[in-house]
C-alpha positions in Angstrom: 147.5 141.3 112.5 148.9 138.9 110.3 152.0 137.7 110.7 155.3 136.9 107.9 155.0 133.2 108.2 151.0 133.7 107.1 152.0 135.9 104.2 154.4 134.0 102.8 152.3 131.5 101.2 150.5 134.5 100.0 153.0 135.9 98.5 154.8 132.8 96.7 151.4 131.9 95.2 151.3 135.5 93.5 154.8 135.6 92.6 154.1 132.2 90.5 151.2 134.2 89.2 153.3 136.8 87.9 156.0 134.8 86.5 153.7 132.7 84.2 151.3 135.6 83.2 155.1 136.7 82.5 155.9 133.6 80.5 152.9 133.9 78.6 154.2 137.2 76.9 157.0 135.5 75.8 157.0 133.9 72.2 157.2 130.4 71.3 160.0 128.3 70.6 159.8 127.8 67.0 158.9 124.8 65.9 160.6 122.5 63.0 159.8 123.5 59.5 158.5 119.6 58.9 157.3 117.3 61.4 157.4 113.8 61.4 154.7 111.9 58.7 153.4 108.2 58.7 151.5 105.9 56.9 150.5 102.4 58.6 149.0 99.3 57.7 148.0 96.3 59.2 146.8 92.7 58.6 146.4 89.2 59.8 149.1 86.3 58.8 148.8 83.5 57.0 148.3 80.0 59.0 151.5 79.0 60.8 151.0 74.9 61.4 154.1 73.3 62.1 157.5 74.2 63.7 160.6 75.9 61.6 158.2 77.2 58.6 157.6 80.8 58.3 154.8 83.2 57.2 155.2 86.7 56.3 153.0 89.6 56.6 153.8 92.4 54.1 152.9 96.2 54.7 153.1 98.9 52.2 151.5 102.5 52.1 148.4 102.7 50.8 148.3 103.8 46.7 146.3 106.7 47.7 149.5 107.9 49.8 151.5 110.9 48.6 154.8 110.2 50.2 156.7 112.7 48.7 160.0 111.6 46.2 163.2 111.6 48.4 161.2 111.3 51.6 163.4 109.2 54.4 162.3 107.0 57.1 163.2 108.3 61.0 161.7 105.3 62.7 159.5 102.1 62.6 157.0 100.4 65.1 156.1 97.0 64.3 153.5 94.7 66.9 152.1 91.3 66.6 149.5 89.8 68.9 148.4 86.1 68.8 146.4 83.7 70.9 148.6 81.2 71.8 151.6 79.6 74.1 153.9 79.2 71.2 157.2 80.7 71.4 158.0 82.9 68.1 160.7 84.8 66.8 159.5 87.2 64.6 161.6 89.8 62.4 160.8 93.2 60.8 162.5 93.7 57.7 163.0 96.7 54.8 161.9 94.9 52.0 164.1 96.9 49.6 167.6 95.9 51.1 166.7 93.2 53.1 167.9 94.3 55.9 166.0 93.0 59.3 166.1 93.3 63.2 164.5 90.4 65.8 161.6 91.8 67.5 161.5 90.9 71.3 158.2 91.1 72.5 154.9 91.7 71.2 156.0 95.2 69.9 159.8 97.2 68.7 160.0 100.8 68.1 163.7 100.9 65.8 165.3 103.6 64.4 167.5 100.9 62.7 165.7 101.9 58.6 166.4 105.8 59.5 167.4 107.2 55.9 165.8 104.8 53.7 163.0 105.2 51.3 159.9 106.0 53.3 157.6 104.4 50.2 159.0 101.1 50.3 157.5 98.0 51.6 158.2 96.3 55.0 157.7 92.9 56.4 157.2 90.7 59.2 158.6 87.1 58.8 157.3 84.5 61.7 158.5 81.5 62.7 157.3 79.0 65.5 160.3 78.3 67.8 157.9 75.8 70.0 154.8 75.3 70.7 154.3 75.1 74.4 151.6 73.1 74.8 149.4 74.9 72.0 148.4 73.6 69.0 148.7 74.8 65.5 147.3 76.6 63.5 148.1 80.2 64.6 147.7 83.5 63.1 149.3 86.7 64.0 148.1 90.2 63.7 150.5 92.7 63.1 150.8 96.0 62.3 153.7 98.3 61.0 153.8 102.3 61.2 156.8 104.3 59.3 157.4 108.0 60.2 159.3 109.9 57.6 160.4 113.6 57.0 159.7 114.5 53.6 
């Protein structure tokens, strides 16, 4: 005859049973009216050959995109990989105000544009801080991704 300690296990494993064919019944949270959109673009820099001169990458949505009028920007990822020792600082900037943050790393995720216009352009400006035992010239891909609500 079995005894409680062997049904227990038994019995918690149908009482999980029941309480998600339970949850199952039970609608959805709704979700947002508008999710998150993006556009992205990517690209290879310009040589960089000596130290204290910079290159710029630039990174606008394709023609083809239909951002819609009025649409704002929640966030931005920038990343930049290169095959080298050199030391860079590199910065993403808004290109319609200007406005930049230092990227640390080979990649920043920023909420730092949130509220600007999604359409406009953005760029990465690079700049060898040293070389570290490599020699010019470098190049830099990069890419940039904007999400916007519309």
């Amino acid at each position: 005859m079995p005894t409680a300690d062997s049904l227990e296990p038994g019995l918690r494993a149908l009482l999980r049973m029941a309480a998600l064919a339970a949850a199952m019944l039970l609608p959805l949270p709704a979700l947002p009216a508008e999710a998150d959109a993006l556009w992205n673009a990517s690209g290879t820099s310009g040589a960089l050959t000596a130290p204290g001169r910079e290159v710029s990458q630039h990174f606008s949505p394709e023609a083809d995109a239909s951002i819609p009028a009025g649409a704002k920007v929640t966030r931005v990822n920038a990343t930049r990989r290169y095959e080298s020792n050199a030391w860079l600082k590199t910065e993403l900037c808004a290109a319609s105000t200007g406005q930049c943050i230092e990227m640390h790393g080979s990649s920043v995720t920023t909420g730092a544009f949130q509220g600007q216009p999604a359409a406009q352009a953005f760029f990465l400006r690079h700049q060898v801080r040293q070389w570290a035992g490599s020699s010019p010239p470098l190049f830099i891909r990069s890419s940039v991704t904007v999400w916007y609500r519309p």
